[in-house]
N, C-alpha and C positions, 0 to 999 in steps of 0.2 A: 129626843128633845121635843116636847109640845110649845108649841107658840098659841098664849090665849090672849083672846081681847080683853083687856078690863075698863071697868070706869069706875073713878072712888065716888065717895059720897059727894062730892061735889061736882059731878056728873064729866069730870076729865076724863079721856079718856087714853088710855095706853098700854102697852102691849107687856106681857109678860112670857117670859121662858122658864121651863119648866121642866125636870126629867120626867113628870107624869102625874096626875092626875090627884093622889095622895100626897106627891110634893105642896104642890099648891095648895090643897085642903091645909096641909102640917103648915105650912109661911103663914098662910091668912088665920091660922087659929092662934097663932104668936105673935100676930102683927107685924109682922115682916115683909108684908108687902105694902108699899109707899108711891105716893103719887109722884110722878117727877115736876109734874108742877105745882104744887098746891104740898107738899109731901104731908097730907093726910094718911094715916094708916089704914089700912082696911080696904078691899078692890071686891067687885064683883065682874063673873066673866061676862061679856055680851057677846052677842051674835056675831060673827066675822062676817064680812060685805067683800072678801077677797075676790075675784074671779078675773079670769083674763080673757080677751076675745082673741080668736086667731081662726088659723085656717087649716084644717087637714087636708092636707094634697094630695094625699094617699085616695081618698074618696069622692069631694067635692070642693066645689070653689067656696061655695057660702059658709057664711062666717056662724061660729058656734062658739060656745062658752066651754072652757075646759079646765080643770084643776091645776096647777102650777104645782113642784113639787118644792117644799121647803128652802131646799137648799141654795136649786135654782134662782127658785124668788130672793134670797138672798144676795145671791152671787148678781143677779140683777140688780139690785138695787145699790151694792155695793158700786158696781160699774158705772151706775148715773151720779152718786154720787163723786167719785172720781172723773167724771168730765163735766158735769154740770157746778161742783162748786170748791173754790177755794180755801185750799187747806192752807189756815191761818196758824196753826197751832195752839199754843199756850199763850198766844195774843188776840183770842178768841173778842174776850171781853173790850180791849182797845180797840179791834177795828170796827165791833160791834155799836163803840159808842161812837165813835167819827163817822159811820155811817147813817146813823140815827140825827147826827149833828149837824151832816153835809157838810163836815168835813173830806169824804171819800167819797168816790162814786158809789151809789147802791148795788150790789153783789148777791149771788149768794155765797154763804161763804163758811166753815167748817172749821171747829175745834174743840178745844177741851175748856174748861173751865174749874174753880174751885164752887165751892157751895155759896161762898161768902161772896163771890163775884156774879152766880144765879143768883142772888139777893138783890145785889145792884139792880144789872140787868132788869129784874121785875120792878125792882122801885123805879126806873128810869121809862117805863112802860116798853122798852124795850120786847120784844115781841120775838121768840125762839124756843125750841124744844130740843129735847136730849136724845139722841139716840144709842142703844148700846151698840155697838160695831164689835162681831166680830173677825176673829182674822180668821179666813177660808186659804183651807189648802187649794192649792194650781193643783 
């Protein structure tokens, strides 16, 4: 699985997965690949800005810049997600509007939505993005 950066024409920008390299060529020449916000068709890859700083202990104290492997970054992010935000569900778009309303304390806060309801949302200037979550094996 490759993970690419992309930005569509209207310079959003957002990630894609990919079994390889001809996948993506084959999507983007059928137009199948879609902006999650803007759902433009058409992505071009950009440069990834990924990098992590940390420490090799094995060698020195000073701080270096070193690759993160896929999965892991993953599996990290998944983790932040699960303690930094509230899994709302399929009342994603509700708490999203009472938040925005002050009706609710502001959060951040995680769910699913329909398309018709990312409509809303964008008409309401509501202000959020999608992310694909995988499920990782333990």
């Amino acid at each position: 699985m490759i993970i690419y950066d992309l930005k569509c024409k209207k310079n959003h920008k957002f990630e894609g997965w990919f079994k390889d390299r001809t996948a993506f060529e084959e999507q983007k020449e059928r137009d199948l690949i879609t902006c999650p916000v803007c759902g433009e068709a058409g992505a071009e890859i950009v440069p990834s800005t990924l990098a992590i700083m940390g420490r090799d202990l094995k060698t020195s104290e000073k701080k270096q810049t070193r690759e993160l492997a896929p999965l892991k970054m993953m599996q990290l992010f998944n983790e932040y997600l699960e303690k930094n935000f509230d899994d709302v569900g399929e009342t994603f778009t509700e708490v999203a509007m009472k938040i925005h309303h002050g009706e609710e304390a502001a959060r951040n806060i995680k769910g699913t939505t329909t398309h018709q309801e990312e409509e809303m949302l964008h008409e309401e200037g509501i202000q959020f993005f999608k992310i694909p979550i995988m499920k990782l094996d333990s």
